[in-house]
N, CA and C of each residue as an Amber inpcrd file, in Angstrom:
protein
   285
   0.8510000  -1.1700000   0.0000000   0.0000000   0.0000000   0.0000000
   0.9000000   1.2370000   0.0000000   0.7830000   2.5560000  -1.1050000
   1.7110000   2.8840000  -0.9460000   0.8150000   4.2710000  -0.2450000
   1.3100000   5.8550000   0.3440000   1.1090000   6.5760000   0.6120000
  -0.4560000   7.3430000   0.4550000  -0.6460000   7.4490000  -0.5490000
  -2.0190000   7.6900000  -1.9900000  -2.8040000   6.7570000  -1.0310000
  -2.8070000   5.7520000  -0.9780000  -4.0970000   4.6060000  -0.8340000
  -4.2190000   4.3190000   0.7420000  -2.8840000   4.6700000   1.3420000
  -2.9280000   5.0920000   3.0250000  -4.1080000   6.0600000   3.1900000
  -3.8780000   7.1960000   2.9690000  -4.4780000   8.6470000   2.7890000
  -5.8270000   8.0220000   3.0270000  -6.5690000   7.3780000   1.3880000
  -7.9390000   7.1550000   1.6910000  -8.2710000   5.8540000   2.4460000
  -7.8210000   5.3450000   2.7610000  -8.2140000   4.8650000   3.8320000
  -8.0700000   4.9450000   5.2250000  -7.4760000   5.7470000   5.8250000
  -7.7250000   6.4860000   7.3410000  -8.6500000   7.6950000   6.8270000
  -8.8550000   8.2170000   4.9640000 -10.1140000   8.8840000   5.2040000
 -11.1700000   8.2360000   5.7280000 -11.1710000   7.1580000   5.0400000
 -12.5970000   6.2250000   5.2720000 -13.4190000   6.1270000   6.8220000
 -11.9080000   5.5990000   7.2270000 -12.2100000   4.7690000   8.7340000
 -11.9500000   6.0100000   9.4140000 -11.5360000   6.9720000   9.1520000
 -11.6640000   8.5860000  10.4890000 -13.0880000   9.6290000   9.9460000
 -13.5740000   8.9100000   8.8810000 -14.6460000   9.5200000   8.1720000
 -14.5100000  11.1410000   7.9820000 -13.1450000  11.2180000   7.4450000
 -12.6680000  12.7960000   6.7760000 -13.3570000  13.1960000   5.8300000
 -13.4060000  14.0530000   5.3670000 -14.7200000  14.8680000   4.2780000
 -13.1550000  14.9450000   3.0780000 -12.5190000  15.0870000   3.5980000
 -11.1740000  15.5020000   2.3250000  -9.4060000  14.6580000   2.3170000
  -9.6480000  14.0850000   1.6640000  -7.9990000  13.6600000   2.0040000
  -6.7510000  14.5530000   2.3630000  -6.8820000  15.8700000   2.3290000
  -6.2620000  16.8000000   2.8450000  -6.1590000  16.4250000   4.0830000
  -7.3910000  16.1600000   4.8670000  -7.8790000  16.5870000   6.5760000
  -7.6610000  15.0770000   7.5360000  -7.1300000  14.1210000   6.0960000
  -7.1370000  12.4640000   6.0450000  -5.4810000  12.7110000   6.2510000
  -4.7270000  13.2340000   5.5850000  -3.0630000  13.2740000   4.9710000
  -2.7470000  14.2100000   6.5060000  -3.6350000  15.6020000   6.8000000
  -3.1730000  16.3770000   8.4520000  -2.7040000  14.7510000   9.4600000
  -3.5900000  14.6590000   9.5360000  -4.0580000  12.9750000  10.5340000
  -3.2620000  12.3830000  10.8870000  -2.3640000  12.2430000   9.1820000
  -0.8720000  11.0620000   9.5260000  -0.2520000  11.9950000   9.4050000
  -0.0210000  12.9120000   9.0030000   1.4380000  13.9810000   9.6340000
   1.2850000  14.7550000  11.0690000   0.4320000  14.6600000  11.5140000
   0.7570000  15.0140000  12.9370000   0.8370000  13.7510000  13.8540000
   0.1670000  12.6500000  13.4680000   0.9260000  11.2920000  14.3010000
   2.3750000  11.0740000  13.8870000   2.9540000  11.2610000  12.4090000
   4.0640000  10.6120000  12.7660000   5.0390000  11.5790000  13.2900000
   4.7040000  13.3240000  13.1890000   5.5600000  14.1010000  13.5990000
   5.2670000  13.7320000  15.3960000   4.5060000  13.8290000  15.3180000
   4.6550000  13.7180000  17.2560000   5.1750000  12.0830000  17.8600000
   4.9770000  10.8900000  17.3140000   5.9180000   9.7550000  17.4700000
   7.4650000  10.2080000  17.3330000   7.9310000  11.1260000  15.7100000
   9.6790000  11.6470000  15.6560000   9.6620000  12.0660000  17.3060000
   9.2940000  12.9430000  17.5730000   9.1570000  13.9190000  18.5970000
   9.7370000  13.2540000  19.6820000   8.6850000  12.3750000  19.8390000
   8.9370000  11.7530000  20.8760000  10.2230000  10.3780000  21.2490000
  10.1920000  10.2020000  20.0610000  11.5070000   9.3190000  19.7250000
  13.4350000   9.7350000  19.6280000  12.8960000  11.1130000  19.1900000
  14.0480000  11.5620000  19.4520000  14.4770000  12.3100000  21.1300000
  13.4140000  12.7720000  21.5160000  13.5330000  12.7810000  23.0290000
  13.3840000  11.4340000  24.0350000  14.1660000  10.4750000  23.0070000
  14.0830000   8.8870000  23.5700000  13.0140000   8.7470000  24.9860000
  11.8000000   9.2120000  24.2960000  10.1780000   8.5800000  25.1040000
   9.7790000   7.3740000  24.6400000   9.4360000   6.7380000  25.3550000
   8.8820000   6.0070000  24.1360000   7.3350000   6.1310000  23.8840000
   6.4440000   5.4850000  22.7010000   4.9630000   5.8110000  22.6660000
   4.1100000   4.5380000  22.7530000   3.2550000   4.1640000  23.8350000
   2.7470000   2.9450000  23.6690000   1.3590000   3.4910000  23.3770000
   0.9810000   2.4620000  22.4390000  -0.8700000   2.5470000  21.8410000
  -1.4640000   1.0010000  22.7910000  -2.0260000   0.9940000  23.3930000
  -2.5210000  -0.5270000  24.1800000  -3.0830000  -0.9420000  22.7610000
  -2.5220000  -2.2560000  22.8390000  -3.1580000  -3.2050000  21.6070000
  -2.9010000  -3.0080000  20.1980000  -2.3100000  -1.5100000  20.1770000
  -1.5340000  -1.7080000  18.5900000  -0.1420000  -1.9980000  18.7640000
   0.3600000  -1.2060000  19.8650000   2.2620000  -1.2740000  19.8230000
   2.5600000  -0.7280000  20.9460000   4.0550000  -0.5210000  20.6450000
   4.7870000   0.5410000  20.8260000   6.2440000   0.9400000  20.5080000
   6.0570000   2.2550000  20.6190000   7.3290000   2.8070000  19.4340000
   8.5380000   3.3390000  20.5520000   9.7810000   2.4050000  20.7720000
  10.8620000   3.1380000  21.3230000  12.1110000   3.4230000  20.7410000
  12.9310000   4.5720000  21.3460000  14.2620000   4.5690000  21.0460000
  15.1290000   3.7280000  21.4460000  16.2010000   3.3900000  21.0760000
  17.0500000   2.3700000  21.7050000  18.7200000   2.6140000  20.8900000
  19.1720000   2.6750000  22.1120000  20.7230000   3.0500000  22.0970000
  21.4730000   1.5230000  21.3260000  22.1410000   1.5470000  20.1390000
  22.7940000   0.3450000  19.5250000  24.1430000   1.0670000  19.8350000
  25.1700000  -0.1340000  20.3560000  26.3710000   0.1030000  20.2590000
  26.9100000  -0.0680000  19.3450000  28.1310000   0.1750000  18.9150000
  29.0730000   0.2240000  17.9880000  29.8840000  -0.9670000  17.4990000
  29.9830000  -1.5350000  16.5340000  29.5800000  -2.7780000  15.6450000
  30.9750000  -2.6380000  14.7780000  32.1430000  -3.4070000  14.8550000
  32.8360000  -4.2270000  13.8880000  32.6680000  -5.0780000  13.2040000
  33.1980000  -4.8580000  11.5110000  32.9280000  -6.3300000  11.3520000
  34.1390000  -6.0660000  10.0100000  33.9270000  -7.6300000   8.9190000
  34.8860000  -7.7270000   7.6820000  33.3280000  -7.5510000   6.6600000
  34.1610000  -6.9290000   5.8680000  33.3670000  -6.8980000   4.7020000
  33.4500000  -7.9320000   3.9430000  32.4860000  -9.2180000   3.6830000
  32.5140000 -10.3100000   3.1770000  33.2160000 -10.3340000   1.7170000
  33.9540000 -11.0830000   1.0970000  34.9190000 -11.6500000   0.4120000
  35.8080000 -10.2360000   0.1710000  36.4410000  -9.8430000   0.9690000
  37.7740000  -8.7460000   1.4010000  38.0720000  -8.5690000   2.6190000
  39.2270000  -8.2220000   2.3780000  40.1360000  -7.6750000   3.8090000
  39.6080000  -6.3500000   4.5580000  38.8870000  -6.0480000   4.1500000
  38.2820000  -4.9300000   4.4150000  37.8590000  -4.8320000   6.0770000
  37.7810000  -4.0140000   6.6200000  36.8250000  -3.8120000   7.8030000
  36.5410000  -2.8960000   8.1180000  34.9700000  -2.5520000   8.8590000
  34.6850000  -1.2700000   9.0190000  34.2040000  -1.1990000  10.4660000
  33.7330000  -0.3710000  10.7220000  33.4070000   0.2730000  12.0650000
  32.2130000   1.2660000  12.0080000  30.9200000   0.8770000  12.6220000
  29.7940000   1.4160000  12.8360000  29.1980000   1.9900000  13.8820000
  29.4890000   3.4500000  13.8830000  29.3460000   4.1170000  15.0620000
  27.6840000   3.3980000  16.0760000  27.8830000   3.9100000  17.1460000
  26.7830000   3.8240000  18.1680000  26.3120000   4.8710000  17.8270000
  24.8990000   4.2900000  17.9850000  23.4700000   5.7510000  17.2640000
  22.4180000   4.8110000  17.9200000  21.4750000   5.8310000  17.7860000
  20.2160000   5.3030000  18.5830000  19.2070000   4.9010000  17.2620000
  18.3190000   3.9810000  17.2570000  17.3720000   3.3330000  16.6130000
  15.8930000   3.8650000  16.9050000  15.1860000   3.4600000  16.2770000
  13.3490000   3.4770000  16.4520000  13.3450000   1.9700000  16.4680000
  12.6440000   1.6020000  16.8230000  12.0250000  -0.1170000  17.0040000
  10.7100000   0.4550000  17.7570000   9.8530000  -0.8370000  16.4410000
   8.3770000  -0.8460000  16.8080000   7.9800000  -2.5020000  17.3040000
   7.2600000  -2.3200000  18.4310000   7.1470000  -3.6710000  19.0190000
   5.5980000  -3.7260000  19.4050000   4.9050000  -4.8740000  17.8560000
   3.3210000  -4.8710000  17.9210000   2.9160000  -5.2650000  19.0800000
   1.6700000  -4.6860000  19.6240000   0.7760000  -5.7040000  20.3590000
   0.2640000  -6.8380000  20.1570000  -0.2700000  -7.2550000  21.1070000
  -1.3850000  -8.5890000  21.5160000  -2.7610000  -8.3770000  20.2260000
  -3.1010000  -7.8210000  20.3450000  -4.5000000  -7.2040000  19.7290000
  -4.0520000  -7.4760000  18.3470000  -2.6340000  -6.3600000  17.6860000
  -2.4140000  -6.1230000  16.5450000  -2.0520000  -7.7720000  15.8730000
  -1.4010000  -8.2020000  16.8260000  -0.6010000 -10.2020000  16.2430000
  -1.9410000 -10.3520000  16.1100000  -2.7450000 -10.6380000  16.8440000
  -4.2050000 -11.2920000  16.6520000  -4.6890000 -10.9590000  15.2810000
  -5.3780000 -10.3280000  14.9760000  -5.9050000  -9.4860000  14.3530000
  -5.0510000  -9.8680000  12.8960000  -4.0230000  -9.9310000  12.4050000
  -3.0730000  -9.9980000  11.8050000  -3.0880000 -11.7370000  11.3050000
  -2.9110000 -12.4130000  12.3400000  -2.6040000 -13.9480000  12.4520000
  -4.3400000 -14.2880000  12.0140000  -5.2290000 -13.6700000  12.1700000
  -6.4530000 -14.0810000  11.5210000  -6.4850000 -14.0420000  10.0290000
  -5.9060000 -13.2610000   9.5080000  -6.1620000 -12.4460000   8.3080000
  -5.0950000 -13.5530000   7.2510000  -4.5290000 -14.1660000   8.2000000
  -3.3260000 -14.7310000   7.4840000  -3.6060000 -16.6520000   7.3790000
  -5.3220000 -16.9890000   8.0300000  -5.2420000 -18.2480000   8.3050000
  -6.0340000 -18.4240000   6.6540000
């Protein structure tokens, strides 16, 4: 599903009059999840998820078939970790 077909369908199901007021909807959820992710909060929805930051350390390795090796700084991540509700819901759709 790409962006376009997102849009009308949280028009549908938020029953928006305009995909404009459908497209506000998901840019102020995902700006306020950044938000909150970069002020390493994390955001829990009961039964859909939740969205945290998480500190990855710094990672050696060889670059497969060379001598090569590199080094990957420590930076912080987003990781989304579904709910109960959402697996359900999901694992139906899939029997």
């Amino acid at each position: 599903m790409n962006k376009a077909q997102f849009v009308e369908l949280v028009q549908k199901h938020g029953q928006y009059k305009t995909k404009k007021e459908a497209e506000e909807v998901i840019a102020a959820f995902t700006e306020s999840v950044t938000e909150a992710l970069v002020a390493k909060e994390s955001v829990t929805l009961v039964g859909f998820g939740a969205f945290t930051a998480v500190d990855v350390a710094e990672k050696s390795g060889i670059v497969p078939g060379t001598d090569k090796t590199y080094t990957k700084a420590a930076h912080t991540s987003p990781k989304f970790k579904a709910g109960q509700t959402l697996k359900d819901e999901v694992a139906k759709a899939t029997v």
